[in-house]
C-alpha positions in Angstrom: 0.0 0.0 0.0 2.6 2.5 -1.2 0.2 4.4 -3.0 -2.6 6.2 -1.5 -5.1 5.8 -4.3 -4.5 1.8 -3.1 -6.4 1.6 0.2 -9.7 2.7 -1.6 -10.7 2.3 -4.8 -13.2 4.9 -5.5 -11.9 8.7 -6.3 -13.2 11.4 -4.6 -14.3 14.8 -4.9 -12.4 18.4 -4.0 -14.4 21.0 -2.4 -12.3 23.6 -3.1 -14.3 27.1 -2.4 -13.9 26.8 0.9 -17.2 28.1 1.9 -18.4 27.8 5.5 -20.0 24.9 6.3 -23.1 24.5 8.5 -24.3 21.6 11.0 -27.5 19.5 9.3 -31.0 20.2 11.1 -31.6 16.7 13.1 -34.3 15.5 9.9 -31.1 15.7 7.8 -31.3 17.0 4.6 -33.7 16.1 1.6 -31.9 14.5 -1.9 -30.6 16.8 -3.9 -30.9 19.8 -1.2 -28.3 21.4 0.5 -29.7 23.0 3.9 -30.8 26.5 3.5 -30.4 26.5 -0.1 -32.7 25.8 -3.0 -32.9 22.3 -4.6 -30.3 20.8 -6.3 -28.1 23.2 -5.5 -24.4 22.0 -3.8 -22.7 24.9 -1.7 -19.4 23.4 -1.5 -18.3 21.5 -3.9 -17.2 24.0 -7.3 -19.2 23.4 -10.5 -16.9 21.0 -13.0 -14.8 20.1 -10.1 -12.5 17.1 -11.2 -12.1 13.7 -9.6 -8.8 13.5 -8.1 -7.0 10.4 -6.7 -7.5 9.7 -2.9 -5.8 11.9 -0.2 -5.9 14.7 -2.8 -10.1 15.4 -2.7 -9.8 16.9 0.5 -10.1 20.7 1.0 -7.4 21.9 2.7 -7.8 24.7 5.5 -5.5 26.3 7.2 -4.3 23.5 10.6 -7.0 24.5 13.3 -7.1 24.3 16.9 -9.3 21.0 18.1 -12.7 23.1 20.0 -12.4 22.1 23.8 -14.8 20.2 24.8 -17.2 22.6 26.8 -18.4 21.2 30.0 -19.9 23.2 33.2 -17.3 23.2 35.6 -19.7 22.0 38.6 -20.2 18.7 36.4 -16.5 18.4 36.1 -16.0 18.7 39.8 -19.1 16.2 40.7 -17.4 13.5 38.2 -13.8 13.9 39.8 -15.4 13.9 43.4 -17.8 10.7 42.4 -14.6 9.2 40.7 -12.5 9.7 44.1 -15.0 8.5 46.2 -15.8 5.1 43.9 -11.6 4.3 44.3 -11.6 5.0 48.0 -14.1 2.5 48.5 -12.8 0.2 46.2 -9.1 0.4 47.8 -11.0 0.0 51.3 -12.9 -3.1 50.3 -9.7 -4.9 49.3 -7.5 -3.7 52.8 -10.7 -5.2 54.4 -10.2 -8.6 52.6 -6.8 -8.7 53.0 -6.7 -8.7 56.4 -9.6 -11.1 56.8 -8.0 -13.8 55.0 -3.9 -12.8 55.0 -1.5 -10.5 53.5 0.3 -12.9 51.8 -2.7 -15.6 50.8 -4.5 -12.1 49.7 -1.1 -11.4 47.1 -1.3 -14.4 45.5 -4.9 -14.4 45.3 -4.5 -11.1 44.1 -2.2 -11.7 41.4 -3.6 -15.0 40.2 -7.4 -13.2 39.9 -5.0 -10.8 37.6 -5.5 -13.0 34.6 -9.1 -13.3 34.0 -9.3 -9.3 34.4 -6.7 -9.3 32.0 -8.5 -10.9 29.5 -11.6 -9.6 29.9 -10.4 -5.8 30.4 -8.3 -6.2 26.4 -11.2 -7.8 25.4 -13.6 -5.6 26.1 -10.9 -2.1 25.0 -10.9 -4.5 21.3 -14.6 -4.5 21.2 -14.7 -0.6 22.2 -11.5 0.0 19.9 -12.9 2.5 17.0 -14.6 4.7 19.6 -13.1 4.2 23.2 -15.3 5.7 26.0 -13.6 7.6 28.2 -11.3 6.2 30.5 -12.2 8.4 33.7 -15.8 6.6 33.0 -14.1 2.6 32.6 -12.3 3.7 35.8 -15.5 4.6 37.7 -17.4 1.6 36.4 -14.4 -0.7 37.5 -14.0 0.8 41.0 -18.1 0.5 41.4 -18.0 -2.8 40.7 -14.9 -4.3 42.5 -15.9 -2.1 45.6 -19.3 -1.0 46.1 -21.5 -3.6 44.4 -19.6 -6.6 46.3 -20.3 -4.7 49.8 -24.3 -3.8 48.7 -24.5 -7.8 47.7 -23.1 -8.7 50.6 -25.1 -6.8 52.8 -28.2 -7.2 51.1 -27.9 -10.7 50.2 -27.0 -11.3 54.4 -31.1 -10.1 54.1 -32.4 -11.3 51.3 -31.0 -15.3 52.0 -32.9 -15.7 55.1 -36.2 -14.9 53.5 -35.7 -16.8 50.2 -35.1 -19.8 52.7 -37.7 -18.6 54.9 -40.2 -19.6 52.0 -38.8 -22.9 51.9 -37.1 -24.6 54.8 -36.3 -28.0 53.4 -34.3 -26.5 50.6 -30.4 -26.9 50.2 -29.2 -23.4 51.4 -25.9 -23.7 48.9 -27.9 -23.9 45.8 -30.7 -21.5 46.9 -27.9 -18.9 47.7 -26.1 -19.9 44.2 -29.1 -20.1 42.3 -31.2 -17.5 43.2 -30.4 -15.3 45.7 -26.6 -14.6 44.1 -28.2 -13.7 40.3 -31.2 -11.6 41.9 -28.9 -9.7 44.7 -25.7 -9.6 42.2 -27.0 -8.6 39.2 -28.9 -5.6 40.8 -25.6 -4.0 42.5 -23.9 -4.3 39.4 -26.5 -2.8 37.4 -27.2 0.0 39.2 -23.4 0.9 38.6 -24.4 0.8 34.6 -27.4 3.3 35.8 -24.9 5.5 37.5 -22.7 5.3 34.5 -25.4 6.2 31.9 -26.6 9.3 33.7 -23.1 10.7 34.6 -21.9 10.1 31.1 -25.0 10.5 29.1 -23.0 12.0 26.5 -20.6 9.3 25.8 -23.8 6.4 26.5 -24.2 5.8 22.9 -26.1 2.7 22.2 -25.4 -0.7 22.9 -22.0 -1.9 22.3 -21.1 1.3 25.1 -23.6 -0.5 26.9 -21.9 -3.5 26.8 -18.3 -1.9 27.4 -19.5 0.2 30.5 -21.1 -3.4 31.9 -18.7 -5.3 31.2 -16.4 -2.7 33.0 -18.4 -2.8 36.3 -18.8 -6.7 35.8 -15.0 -7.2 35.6 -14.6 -5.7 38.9 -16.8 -7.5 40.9 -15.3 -10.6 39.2 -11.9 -9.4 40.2 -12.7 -9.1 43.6 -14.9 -11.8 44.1 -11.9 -14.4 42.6 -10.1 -13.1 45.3 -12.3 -14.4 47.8 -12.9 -17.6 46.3 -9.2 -18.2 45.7 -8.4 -17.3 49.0 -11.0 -19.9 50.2 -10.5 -22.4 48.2 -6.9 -22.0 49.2 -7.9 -22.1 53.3 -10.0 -25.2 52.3 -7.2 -27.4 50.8 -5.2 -26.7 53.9 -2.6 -24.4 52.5 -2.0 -26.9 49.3 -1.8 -25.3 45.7 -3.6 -28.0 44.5 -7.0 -26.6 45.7 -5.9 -23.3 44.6 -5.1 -24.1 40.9 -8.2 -26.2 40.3 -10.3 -23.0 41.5 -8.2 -20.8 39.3 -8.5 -22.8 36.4 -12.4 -23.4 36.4 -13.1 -19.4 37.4 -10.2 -17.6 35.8 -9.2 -19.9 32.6 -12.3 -21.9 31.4 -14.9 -19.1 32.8 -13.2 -15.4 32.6 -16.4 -14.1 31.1 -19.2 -14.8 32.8 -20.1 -11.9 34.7 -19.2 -9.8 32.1 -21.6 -11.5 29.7 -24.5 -11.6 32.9 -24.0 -7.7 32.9 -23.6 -7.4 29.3 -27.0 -8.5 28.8 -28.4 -5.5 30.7 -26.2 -3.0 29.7 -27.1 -3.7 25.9 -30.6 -3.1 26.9 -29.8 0.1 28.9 -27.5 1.0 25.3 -30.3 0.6 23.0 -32.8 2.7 25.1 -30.4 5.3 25.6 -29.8 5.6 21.7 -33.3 5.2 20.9 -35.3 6.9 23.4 -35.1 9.5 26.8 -34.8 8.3 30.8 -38.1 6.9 31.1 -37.0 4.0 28.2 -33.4 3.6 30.1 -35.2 3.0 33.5 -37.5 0.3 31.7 -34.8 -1.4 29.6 -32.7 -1.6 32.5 -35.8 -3.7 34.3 -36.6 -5.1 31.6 -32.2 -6.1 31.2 -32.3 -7.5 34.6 -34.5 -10.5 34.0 -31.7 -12.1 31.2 -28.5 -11.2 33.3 -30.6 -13.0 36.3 -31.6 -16.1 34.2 -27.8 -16.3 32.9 -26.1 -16.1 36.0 -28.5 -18.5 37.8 -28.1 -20.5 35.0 -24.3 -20.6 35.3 -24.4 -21.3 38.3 -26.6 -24.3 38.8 -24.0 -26.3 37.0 -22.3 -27.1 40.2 -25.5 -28.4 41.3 -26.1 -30.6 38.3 -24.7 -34.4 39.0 -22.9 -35.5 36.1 -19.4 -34.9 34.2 -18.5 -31.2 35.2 -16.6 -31.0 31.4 -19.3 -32.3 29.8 -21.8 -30.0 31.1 -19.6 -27.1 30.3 -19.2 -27.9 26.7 -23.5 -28.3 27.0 -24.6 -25.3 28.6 -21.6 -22.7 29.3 -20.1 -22.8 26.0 -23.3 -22.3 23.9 -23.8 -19.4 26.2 -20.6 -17.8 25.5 -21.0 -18.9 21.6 -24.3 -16.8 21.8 -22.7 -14.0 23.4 -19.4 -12.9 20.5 -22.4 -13.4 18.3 -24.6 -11.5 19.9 -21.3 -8.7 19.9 -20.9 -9.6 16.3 -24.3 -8.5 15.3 -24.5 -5.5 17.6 -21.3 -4.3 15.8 -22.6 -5.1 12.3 -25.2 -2.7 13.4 -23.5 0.2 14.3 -21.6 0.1 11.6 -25.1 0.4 9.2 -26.4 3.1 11.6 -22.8 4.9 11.4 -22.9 4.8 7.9 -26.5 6.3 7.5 -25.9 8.7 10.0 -22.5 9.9 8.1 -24.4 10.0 4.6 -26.0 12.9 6.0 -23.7 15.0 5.5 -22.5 14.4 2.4 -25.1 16.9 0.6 -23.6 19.5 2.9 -19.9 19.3 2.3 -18.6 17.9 5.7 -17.6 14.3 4.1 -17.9 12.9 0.4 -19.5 10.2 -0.5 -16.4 7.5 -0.6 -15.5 8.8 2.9 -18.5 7.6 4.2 -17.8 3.5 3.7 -14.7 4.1 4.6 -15.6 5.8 8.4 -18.4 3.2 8.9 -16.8 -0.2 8.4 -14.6 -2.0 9.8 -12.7 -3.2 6.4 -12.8 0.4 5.4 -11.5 1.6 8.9 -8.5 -0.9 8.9 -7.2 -0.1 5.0 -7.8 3.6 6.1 -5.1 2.8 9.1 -3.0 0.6 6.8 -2.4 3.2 4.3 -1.8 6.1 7.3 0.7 4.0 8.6 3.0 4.3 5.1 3.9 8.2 6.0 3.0 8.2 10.1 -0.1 9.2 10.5 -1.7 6.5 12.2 -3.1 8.6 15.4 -4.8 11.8 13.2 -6.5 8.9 11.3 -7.8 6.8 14.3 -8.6 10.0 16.2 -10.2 11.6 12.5 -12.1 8.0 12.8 -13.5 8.1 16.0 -14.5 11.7 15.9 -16.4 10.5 12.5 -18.2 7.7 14.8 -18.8 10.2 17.5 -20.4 12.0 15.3 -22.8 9.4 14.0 -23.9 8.6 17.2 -24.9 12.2 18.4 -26.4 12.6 15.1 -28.7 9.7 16.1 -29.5 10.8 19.6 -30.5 14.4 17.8 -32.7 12.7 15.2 -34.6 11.0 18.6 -34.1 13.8 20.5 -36.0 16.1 18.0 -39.4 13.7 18.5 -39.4 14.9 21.9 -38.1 18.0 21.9 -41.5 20.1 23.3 -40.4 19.3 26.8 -38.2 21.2 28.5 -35.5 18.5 29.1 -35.6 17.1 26.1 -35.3 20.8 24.5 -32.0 20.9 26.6 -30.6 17.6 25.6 -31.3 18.4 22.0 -29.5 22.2 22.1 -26.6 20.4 24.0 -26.5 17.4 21.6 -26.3 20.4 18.3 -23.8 22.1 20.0 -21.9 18.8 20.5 -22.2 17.6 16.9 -20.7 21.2 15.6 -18.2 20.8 18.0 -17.1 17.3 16.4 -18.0 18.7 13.1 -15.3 21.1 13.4 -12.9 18.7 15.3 -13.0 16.1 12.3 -11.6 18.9 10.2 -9.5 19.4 12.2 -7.8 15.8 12.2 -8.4 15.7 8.3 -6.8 18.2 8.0 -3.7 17.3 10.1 -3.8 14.3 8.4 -3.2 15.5 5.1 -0.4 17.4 6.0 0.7 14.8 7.1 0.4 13.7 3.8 1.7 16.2 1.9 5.1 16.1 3.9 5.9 12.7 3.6 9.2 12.2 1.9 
């Protein structure tokens, strides 16, 4: 890919008059109209312009500063303070548990439960890769769950176990607590950290793939500290041998990593839909409504320790099709953001901001990886992932405009709206921005 007219192989057009260019109203605009101008007319690109080979259809403005992001300092201060207090308690619950069960057992432990984070926290930055939420935000949702979640379920569940059994003496009290009281209790304290997430970066809670990231997020740190405490009793049990150790470690953190991530994952795709298709009052029901399959998944999950029979044979039966069901379920979330991107980008083609071959190129991810192949040949990978992402960004505030704009009599939805246009100009301008760093990047090469 020495060339640049390689990595795509439609031309592309030159707007050359460099006339201002103009956010789209949230109905985007009608074919072959240009907003505020008459039919058929095209403001910005020159009559007889000529098709010119890739990186050379871009306009080319003079380098300008990125807008900052504009965000009311008292909101600024509340996230920091929230952020501090969700890490305190966090750092707390682990000092509490390592002095309950050892310094040194809680090291090991601590280490070992390491790996299954690992995995899930690179998968889940993979998944999240062409628009990353924000890191303060992964941070937060982390903290919640390896920290406050694991102290609400065990407080609560210390409550609700007594009356689940209360309803049914005779029952084991392992698999009632496994079964049903650890999915209903669990699942709730973990998604009420997605909750929290959603309405303290509504801005950034863009459908549900973020929904997914942000609960898989909270779910990996309840995971992490809860393998703690079952490594460090599995290793009391066995008398202080590794064997007992290892065999926990492989079922939980090798053969299992997952699990709570997909439980949570469940709701927070629900939460991510509502929160791209509708206002609070749809969140609050899809997060309900999102509780019932994490609930059924995790109880599910668990009962396999219950179930008499070959322990690897029922994991290849019923955990496995459950993960199988979950990276498609990812797969087909992806597939459609990556149609709703490339609508949503299409709609400013009439206006100027992007051409027409830009768009496939910003949307998919074939497009998106030949676009970073061919950066890469004169280094200018990071203008072109950051020029990508603010192209996605875009999209999805786009989106939340168009559903915005149904509701917009009310006088919170009229606010979430303004502050929505204001954001997509903002990343308007910021796109041009990394274009056109990028193609002076390209112009300099050697």
């Amino acid at each position: 890919m020495s060339e640049p007219g390689n990595w795509h192989s439609q031309p592309w057009q030159d707007p050359q008059d460099g006339a201002p260019r103009q956010p789209l109203p949230a109905g985007g605009p009608q074919p072959g109209q240009a907003p505020g101008l008459a039919p058929g007319t095209q403001p910005h690109l020159t009559p007889g312009t000529q098709l010119t080979p890739a990186a050379e259809y871009w306009s080319h403005p003079a380098p300008a500063a990125r807008p900052p992001r504009r965000k009311a300092p008292g909101a600024k201060v509340t996230n920091i303070i929230v952020l501090c207090l969700f890490v305190a308690v966090a750092l707390g619950t682990l000092a509490v548990f390592a002095v309950a069960i050892g310094t040194s057992v809680f090291l090991v432990c601590g280490a070992l439960a390491l790996v299954p984070l690992a995995i899930c926290v690179m998968t889940l930055v993979w998944i999240d890769r062409w628009e990353p939420e924000p890191k303060a935000a992964l941070v937060l949702g982390f903290c919640w769950g390896a920290g406050m979640s694991v102290v609400t379920a065990l407080v609560v569940g210390g409550w609700v176990q007594p009356l689940l059994m209360a309803s049914n003496a005779t029952a084991d009290p392992g698999m009632v607590g496994a079964v049903v009281q650890a999915p209903l209790v669990e699942e709730v304290c973990k998604g009420a950290g997605v909750l929290l997430l959603f309405f303290l970066r509504r801005r950034t809670f863009d459908g549900p793939i973020d929904g997914v990231v942000y609960a898989g997020m909270v779910a990996a740190g309840f995971a992490f500290t809860e393998n703690i405490l079952y490594f460090g009793q599995a290793f009391k049990d066995s008398g202080g041998h590794a064997g007992g150790l290892v065999g926990i470690f492989v079922m939980r953190g090798l053969m299992s990593p997952f699990a709570h991530v997909m439980f949570t994952g469940a709701l927070g795709a629900c939460v991510g839909y509502a929160a791209r298709h509708g206002g609070t009052a749809m969140v609050l029901g899809a997060w309900a409504v999102g509780l019932v399959p994490a609930m059924l998944l995790h109880g599910l999950w668990n009962s396999l320790t219950f179930i008499h029979g070959n322990f690897f044979v029922l994991y290849l039966v019923l955990q496995v099709p459950v993960f199988v069901l979950f990276i498609t379920g990812i797969v087909l979330l992806r597939r459609a953001e990556a149609r709703m991107t490339r609508r949503r980008l299409a709609d400013y083609v009439a206006s100027g901001w992007f051409s027409q071959p830009e768009v496939p190129m910003l949307a998919s991810g074939a497009g998106r990886r030949r676009a970073l192949a061919w950066s890469k040949t004169f280094g200018a990978e990071r203008p072109m992932k950051e020029f990508i992402r603010l192209a996605t960004r875009l999209a999805f505030t786009r989106q939340r405009l168009m559903v915005d704009a149904r509701g917009a009599e009310g006088s919170a939805a009229a606010r979430r709206f303004k502050a929505a246009q204001q954001q997509e100009l903002e990343l308007l301008k910021a796109a041009t921005a990394a274009r056109s760093e990028l193609l002076s990047r390209h112009a300099a090469r050697p």
